[in-house]
NUTI-238650 format. One record per residue (C-alpha): residue number from 1; residue in three letters; x, y, z. Coordinates in steps of 0.5 Angstrom, whole numbers, plus 500, padded with zeros to 3 digits. Example, Ala and Ser with C-alpha at 12.3 -4.5 7.8 and 13.67 -1.06 7.14 Angstrom:
# residues 2
+-----+-----+-----+-----+-----+
!   n ! res !  c1 !  c2 !  c3 !
+-----+-----+-----+-----+-----+
!   1 ! ala ! 525 ! 491 ! 516 !
!   2 ! ser ! 527 ! 498 ! 514 !
+-----+-----+-----+-----+-----+
# end
This chain:
# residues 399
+-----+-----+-----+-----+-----+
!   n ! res !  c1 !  c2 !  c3 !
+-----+-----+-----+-----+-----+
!   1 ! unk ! 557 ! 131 ! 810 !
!   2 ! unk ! 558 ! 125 ! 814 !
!   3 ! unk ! 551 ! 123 ! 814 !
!   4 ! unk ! 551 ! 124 ! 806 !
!   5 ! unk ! 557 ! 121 ! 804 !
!   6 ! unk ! 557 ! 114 ! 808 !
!   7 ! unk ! 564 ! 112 ! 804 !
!   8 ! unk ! 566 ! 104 ! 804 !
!   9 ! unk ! 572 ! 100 ! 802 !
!  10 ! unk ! 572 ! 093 ! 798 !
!  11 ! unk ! 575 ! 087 ! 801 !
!  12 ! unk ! 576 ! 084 ! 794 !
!  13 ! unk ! 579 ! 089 ! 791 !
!  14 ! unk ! 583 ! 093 ! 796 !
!  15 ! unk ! 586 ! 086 ! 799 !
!  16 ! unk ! 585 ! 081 ! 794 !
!  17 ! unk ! 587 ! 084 ! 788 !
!  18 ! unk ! 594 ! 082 ! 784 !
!  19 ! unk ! 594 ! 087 ! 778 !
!  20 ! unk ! 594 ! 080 ! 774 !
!  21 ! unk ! 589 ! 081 ! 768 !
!  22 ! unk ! 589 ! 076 ! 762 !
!  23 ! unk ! 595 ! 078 ! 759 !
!  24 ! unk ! 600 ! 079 ! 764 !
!  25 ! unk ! 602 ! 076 ! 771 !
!  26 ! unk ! 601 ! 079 ! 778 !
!  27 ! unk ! 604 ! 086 ! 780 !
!  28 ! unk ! 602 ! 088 ! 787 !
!  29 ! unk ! 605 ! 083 ! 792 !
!  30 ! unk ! 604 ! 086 ! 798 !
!  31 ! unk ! 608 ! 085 ! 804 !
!  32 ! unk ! 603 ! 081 ! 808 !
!  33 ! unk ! 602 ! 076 ! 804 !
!  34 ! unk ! 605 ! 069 ! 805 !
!  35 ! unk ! 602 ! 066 ! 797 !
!  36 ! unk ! 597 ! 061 ! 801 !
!  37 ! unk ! 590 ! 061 ! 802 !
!  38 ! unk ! 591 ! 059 ! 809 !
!  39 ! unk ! 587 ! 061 ! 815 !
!  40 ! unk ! 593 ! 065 ! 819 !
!  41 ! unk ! 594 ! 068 ! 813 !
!  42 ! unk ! 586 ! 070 ! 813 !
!  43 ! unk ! 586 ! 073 ! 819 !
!  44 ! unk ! 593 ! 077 ! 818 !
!  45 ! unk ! 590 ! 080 ! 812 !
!  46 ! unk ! 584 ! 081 ! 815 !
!  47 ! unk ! 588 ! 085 ! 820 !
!  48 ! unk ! 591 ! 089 ! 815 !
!  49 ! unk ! 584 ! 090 ! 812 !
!  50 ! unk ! 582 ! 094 ! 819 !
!  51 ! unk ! 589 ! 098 ! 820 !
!  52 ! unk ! 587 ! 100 ! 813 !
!  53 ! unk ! 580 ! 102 ! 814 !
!  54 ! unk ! 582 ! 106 ! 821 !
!  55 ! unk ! 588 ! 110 ! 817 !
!  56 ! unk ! 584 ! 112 ! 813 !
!  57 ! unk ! 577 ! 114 ! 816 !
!  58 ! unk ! 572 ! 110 ! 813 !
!  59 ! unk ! 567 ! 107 ! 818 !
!  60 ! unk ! 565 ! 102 ! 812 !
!  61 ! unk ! 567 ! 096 ! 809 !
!  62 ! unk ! 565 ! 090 ! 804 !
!  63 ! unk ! 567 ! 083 ! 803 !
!  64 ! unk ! 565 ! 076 ! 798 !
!  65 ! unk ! 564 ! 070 ! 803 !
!  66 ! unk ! 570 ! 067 ! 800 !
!  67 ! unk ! 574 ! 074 ! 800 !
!  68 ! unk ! 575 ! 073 ! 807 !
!  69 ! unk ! 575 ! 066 ! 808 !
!  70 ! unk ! 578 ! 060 ! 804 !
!  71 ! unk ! 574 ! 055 ! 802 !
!  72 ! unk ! 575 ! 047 ! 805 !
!  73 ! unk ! 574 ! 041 ! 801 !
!  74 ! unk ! 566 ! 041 ! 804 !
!  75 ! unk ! 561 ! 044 ! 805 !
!  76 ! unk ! 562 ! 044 ! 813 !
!  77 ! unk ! 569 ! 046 ! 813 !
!  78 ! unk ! 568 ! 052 ! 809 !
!  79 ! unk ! 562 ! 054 ! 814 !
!  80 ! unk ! 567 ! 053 ! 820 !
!  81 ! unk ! 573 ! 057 ! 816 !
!  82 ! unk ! 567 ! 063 ! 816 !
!  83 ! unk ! 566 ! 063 ! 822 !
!  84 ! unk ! 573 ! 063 ! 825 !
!  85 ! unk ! 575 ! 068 ! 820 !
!  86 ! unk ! 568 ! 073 ! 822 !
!  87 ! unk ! 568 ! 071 ! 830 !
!  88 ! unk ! 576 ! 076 ! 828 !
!  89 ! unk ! 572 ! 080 ! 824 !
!  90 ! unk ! 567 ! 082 ! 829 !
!  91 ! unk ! 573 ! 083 ! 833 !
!  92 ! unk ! 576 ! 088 ! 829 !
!  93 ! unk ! 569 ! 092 ! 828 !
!  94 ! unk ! 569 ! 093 ! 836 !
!  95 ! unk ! 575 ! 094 ! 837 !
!  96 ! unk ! 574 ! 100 ! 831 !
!  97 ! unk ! 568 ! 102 ! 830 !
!  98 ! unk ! 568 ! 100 ! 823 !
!  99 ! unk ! 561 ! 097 ! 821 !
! 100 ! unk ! 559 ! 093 ! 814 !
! 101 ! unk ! 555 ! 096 ! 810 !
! 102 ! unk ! 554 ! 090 ! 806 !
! 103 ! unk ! 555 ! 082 ! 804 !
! 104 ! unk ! 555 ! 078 ! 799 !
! 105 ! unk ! 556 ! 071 ! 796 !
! 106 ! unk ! 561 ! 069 ! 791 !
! 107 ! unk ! 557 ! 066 ! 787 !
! 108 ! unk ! 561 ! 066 ! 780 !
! 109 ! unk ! 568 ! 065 ! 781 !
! 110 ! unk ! 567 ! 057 ! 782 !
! 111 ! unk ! 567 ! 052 ! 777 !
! 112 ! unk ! 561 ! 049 ! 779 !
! 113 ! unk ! 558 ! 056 ! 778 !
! 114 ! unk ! 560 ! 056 ! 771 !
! 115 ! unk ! 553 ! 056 ! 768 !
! 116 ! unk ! 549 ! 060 ! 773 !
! 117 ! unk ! 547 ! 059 ! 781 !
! 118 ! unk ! 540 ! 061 ! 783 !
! 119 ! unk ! 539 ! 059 ! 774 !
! 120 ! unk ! 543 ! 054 ! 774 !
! 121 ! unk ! 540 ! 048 ! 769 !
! 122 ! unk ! 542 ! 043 ! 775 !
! 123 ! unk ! 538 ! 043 ! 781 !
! 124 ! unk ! 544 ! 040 ! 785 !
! 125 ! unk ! 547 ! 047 ! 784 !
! 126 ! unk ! 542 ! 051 ! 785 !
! 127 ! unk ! 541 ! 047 ! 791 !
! 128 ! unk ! 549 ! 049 ! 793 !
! 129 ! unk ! 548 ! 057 ! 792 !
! 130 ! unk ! 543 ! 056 ! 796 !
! 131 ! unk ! 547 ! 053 ! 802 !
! 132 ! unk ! 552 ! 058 ! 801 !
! 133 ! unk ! 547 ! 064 ! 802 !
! 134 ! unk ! 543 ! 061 ! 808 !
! 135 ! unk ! 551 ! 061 ! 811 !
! 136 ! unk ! 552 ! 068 ! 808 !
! 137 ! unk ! 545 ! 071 ! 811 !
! 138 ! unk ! 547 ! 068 ! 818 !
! 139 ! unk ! 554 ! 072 ! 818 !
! 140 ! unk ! 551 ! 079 ! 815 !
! 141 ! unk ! 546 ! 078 ! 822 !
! 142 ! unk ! 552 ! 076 ! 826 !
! 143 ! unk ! 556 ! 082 ! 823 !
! 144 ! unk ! 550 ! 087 ! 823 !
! 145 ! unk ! 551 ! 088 ! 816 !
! 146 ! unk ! 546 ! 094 ! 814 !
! 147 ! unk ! 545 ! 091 ! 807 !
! 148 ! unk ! 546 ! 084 ! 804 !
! 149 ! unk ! 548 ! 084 ! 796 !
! 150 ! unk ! 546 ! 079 ! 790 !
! 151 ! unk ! 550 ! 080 ! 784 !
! 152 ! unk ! 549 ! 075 ! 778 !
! 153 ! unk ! 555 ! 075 ! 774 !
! 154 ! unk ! 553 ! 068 ! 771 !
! 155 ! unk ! 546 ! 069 ! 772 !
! 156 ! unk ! 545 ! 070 ! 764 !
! 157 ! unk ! 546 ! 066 ! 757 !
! 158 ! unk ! 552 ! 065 ! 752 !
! 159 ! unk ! 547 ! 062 ! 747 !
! 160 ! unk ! 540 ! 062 ! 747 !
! 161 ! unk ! 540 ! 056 ! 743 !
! 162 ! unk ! 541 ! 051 ! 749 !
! 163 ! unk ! 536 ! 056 ! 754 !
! 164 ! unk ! 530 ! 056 ! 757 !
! 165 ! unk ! 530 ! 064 ! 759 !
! 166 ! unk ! 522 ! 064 ! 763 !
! 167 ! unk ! 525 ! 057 ! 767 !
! 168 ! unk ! 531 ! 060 ! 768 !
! 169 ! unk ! 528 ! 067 ! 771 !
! 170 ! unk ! 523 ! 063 ! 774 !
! 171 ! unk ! 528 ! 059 ! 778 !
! 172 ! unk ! 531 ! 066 ! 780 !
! 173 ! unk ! 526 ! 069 ! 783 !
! 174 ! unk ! 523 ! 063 ! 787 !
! 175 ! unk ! 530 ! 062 ! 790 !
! 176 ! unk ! 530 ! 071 ! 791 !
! 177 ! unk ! 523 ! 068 ! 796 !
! 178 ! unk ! 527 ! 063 ! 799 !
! 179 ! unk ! 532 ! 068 ! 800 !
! 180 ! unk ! 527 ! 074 ! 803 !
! 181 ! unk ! 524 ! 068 ! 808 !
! 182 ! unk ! 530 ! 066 ! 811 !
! 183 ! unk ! 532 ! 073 ! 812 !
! 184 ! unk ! 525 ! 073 ! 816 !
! 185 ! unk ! 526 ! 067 ! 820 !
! 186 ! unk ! 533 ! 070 ! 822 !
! 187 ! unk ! 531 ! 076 ! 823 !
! 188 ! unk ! 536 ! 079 ! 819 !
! 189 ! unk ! 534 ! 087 ! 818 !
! 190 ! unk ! 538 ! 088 ! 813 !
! 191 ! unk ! 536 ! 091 ! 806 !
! 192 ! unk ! 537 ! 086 ! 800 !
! 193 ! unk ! 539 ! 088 ! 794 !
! 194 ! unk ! 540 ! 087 ! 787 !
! 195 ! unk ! 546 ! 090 ! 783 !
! 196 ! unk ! 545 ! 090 ! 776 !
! 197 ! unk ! 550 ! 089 ! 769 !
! 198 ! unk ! 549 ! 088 ! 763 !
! 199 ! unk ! 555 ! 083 ! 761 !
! 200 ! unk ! 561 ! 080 ! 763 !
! 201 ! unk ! 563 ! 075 ! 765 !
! 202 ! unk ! 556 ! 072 ! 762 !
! 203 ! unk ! 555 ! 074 ! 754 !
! 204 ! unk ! 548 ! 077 ! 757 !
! 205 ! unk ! 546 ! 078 ! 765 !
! 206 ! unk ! 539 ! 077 ! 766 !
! 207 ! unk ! 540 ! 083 ! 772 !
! 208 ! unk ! 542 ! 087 ! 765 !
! 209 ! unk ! 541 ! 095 ! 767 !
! 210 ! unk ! 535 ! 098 ! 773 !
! 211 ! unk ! 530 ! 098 ! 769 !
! 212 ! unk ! 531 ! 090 ! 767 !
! 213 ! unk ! 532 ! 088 ! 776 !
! 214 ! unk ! 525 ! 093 ! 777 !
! 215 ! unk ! 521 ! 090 ! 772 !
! 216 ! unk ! 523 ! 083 ! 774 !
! 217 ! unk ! 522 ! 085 ! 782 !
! 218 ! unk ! 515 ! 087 ! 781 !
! 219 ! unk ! 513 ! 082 ! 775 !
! 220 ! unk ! 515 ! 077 ! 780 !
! 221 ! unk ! 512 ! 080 ! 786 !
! 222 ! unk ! 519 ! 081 ! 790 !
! 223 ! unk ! 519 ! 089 ! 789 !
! 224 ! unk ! 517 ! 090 ! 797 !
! 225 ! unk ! 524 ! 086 ! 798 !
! 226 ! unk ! 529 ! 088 ! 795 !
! 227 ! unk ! 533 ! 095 ! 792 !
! 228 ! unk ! 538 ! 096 ! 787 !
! 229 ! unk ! 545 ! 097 ! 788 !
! 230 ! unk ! 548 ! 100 ! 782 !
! 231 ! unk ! 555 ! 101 ! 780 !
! 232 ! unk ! 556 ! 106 ! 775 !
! 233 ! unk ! 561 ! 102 ! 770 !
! 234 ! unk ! 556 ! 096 ! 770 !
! 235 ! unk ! 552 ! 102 ! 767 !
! 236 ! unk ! 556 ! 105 ! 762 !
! 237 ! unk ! 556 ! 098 ! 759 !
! 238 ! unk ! 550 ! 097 ! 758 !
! 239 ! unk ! 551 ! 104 ! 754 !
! 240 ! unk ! 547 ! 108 ! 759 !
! 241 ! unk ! 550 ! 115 ! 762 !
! 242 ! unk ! 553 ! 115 ! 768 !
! 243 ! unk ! 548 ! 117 ! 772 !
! 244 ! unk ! 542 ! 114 ! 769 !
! 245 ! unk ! 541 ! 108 ! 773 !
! 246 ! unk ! 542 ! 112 ! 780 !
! 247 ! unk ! 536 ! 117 ! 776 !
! 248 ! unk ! 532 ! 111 ! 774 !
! 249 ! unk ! 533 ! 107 ! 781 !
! 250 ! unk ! 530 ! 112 ! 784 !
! 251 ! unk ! 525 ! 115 ! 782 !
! 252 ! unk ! 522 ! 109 ! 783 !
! 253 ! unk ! 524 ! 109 ! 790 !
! 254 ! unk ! 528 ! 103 ! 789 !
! 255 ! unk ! 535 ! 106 ! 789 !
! 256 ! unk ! 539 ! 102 ! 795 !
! 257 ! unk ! 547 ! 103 ! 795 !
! 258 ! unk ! 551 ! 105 ! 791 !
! 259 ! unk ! 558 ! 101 ! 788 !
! 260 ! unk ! 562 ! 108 ! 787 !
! 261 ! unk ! 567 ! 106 ! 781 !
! 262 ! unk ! 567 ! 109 ! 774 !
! 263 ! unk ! 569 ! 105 ! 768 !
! 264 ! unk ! 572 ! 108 ! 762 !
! 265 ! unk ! 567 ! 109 ! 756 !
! 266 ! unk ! 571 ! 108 ! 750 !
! 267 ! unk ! 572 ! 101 ! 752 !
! 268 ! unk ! 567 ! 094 ! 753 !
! 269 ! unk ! 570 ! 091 ! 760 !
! 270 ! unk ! 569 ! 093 ! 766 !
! 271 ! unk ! 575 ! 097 ! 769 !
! 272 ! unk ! 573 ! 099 ! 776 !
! 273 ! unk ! 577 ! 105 ! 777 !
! 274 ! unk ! 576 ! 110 ! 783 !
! 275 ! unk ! 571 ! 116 ! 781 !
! 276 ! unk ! 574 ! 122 ! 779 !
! 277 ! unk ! 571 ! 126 ! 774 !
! 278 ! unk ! 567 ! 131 ! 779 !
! 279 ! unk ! 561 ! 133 ! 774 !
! 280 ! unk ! 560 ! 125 ! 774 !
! 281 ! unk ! 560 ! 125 ! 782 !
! 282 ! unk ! 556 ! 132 ! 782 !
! 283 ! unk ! 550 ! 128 ! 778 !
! 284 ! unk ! 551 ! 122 ! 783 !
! 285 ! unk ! 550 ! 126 ! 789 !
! 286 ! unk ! 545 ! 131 ! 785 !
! 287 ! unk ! 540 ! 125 ! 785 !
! 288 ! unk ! 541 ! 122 ! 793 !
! 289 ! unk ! 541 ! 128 ! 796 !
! 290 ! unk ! 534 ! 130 ! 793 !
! 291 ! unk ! 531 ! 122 ! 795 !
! 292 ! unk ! 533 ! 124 ! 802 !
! 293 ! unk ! 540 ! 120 ! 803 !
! 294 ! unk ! 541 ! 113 ! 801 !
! 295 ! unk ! 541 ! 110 ! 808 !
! 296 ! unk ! 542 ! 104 ! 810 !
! 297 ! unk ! 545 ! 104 ! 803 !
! 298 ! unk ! 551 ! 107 ! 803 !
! 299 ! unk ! 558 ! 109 ! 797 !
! 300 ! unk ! 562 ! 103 ! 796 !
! 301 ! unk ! 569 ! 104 ! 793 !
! 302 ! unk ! 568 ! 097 ! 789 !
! 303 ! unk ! 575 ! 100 ! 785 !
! 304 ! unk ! 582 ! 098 ! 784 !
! 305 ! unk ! 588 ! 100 ! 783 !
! 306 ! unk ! 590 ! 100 ! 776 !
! 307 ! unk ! 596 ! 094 ! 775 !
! 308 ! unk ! 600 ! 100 ! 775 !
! 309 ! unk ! 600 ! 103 ! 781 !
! 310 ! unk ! 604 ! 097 ! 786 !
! 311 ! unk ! 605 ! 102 ! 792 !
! 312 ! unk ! 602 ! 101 ! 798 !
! 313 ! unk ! 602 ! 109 ! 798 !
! 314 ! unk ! 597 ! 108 ! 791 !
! 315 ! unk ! 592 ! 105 ! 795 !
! 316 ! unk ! 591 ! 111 ! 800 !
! 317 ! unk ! 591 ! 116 ! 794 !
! 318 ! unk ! 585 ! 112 ! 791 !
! 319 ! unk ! 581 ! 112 ! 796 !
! 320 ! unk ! 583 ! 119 ! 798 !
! 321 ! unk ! 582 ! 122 ! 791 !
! 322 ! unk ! 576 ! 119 ! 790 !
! 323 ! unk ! 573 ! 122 ! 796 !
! 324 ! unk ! 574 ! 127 ! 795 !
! 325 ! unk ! 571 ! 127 ! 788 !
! 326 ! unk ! 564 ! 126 ! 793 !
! 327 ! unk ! 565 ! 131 ! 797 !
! 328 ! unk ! 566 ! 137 ! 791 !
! 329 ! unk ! 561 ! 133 ! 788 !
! 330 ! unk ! 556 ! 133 ! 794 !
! 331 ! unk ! 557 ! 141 ! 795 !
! 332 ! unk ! 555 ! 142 ! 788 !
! 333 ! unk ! 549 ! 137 ! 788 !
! 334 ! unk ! 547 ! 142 ! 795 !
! 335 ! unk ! 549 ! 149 ! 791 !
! 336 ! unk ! 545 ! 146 ! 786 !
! 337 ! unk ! 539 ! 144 ! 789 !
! 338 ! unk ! 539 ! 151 ! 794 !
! 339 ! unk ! 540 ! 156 ! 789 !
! 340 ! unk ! 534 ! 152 ! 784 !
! 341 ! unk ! 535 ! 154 ! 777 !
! 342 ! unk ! 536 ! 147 ! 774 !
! 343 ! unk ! 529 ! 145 ! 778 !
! 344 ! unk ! 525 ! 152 ! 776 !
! 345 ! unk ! 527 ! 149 ! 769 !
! 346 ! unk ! 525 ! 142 ! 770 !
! 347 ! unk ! 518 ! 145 ! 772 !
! 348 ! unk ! 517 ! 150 ! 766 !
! 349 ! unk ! 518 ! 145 ! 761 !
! 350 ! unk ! 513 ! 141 ! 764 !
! 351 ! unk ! 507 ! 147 ! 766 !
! 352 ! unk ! 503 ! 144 ! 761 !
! 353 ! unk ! 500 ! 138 ! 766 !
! 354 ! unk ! 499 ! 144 ! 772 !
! 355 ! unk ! 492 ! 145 ! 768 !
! 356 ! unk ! 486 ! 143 ! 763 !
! 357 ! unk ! 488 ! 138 ! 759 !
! 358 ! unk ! 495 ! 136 ! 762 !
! 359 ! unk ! 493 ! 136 ! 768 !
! 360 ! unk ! 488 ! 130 ! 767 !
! 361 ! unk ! 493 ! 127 ! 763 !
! 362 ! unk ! 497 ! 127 ! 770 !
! 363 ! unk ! 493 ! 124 ! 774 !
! 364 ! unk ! 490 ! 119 ! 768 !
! 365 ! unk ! 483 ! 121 ! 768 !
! 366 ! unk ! 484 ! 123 ! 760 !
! 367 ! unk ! 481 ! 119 ! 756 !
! 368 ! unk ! 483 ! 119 ! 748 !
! 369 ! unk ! 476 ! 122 ! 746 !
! 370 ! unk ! 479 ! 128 ! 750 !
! 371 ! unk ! 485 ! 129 ! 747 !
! 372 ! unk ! 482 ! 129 ! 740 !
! 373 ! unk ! 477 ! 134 ! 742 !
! 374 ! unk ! 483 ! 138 ! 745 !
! 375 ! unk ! 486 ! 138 ! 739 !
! 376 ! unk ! 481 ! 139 ! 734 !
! 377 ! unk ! 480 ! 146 ! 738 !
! 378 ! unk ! 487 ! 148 ! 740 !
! 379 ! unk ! 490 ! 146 ! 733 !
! 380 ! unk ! 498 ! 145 ! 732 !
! 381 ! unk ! 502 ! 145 ! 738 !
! 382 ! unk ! 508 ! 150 ! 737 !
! 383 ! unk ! 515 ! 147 ! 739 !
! 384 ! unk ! 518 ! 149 ! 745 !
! 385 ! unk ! 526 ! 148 ! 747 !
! 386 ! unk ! 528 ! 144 ! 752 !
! 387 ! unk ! 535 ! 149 ! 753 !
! 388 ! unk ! 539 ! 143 ! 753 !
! 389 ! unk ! 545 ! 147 ! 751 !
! 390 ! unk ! 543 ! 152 ! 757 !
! 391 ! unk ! 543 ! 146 ! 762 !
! 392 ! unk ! 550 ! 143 ! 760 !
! 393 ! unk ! 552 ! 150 ! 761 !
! 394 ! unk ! 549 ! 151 ! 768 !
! 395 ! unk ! 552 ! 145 ! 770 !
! 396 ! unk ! 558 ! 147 ! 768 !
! 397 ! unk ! 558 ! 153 ! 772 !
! 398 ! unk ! 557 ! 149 ! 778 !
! 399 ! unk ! 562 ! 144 ! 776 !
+-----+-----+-----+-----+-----+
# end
């Protein structure tokens, strides 16, 4: 169960969280912050972050750049508080075990960020996003980081009335390139990848859901590169299920890691709760179990408690619970896949491409003269069922 379920725990949420949203003030004020943004009380947070960690039994963790580390008035003293803080970091890795399962920039929350970094309209900025990941790459090698995460939270529009979208998705991918020839040049074995939301903060993300990062990888060459982180929340607000983009990334061979959250659907913001409906879990592991496992990626808990929960024993029960919601989840993914009967299914539907006509379909060699002789000869074709009250009821049953 171990190697299936390579469980992660967010730097950002976990210990940077406040419980504050736009309409109220902070609610967790934990014991071990002083209220500064110093290096003393970086490393002691850090500290913290690795009781935690061990205390729980998680053997992965994440972080933003600036999560960790507070930034300097210059570029230079930025990189040095970075390297101070990981050379810790490091530290506390070998003295536990923990390893990191990825890292990331912060390329959102800074004002200069306000219109995009790799998209941004100023090359200035896109200059400076680019020296923040180069730092970012050199850490993720120092720290042997198994994967390197980009989500564009302002790479997108408020207004098509002052956007060049090509220009801007162009700028993008040549940017990705820089991004892939330094990561060689270091040396980096990591995995990059992409983690797709439809909106917010941004009006529109050009990452808008897997389908969309798919097919801007591919169109501009970088799909050899890069896969795809999804997030389950960033999903159902691009009006999806919340598998769907699990299914799509994978069965295209491009799903990379999972962001293991979940949202709540009757709303249009993201929630970052932790996962635990268990049919939704089932579903999750249904799909990493089929494609072999999901490593070097792995499930990352990019939640937070809610505002409500300021108990330090909340931090626990979330993690726990939502562990817990994998793990029945994963064993009802193995009962499924062992016992056969929503595969056997899937196969019957489509027994018609096994032979004659379907199976030149399949395998493109059909010309549409064909298919028209085909049908001049076989008439209508009769209504099948899809059973898709029957599945629903399997499911159930395994759930």
């Amino acid at each position: 169960m171990e190697d299936w379920l390579r469980f992660s725990v967010c730097f950002w949420h976990t210990f940077r969280g406040t419980g504050a949203d736009p309409f109220g003030f902070p609610t967790l004020n934990r014991p071990w912050e002083d209220g500064t943004d110093s290096l003393q009380n970086a490393k002691r947070r850090l500290r913290v972050a690795f009781e935690f960690f061990t205390k729980l039994g998680v053997k992965y963790w994440t972080f933003h750049d600036r999560d960790v580390s507070p930034e300097g008035e210059t570029l230079e003293e930025t990189n040095k508080n970075l390297d101070i803080i990981t050379d810790l970091a490091l530290q506390l890795q070998k003295e536990t075990g923990v390893k990191l399962l990825w890292a990331t920039c912060n390329l959102f929350a800074s004002p200069k960020y306000m219109n995009g970094a790799a998209t941004n309209p100023d090359a200035h900025v896109v200059a400076w996003a680019g020296s923040q990941v180069k730092k970012g790459l050199d850490i993720a090698k120092k720290l042997g980081a198994d994967n390197f995460v980009f989500w564009g939270g302002r790479e997108g529009f408020h207004t098509l009335l002052n956007t060049d979208v090509f220009k801007e998705l162009s700028h993008m991918a040549n940017f990705f390139k820089m991004v892939v020839a330094y990561k060689e040049k270091i040396g980096f074995t990591g995995q990059l990848l992409i983690e797709p939301k439809p909106k917010e903060p941004a009006k529109h993300q050009y990452d808008y859901d897997a389908m969309t990062v798919i097919g801007f990888l591919k169109h501009f060459g970088l799909a050899e590169h890069f896969k795809i982180n999804v997030e389950p929340n960033h999903t159902t607000l691009a009006g999806h299920c919340y598998e769907h983009d699990v299914v799509m990334a994978s069965a295209f061979g491009m799903l990379g890691s999972v962001d293991s959250n979940t949202g709540s659907p009757d709303l249009g913001w993201d929630t970052d709760q932790f996962p635990m409906d268990v049919k939704n879990t089932t579903m999750l592991l249904k799909t990493v179990m089929q494609q072999g496992g999901i490593q070097p990626g792995g499930l990352n808990f990019d939640c937070k408690v809610r505002r409500e929960s300021p108990d330090l024993e909340d931090m626990f029960i979330a993690h726990i619970g939502a562990m817990d919601a994998l793990a029945r989840g994963l064993q009802n993914a193995a009962n499924i896949i062992s016992e056969g009967h929503m595969d056997r299914h899937v196969a019957e539907r489509y027994k018609s491409f096994k032979t004659g006509i379907g199976a030149k379909i399949e395998n493109g060699s059909a010309t549409l003269e064909e298919l028209e002789d085909y049908v001049m000869k076989a008439g209508e074709p009769t209504l099948v069922s899809g059973k898709q009250e029957h599945c629903e009821a399997v499911l159930n049953y395994y759930v």
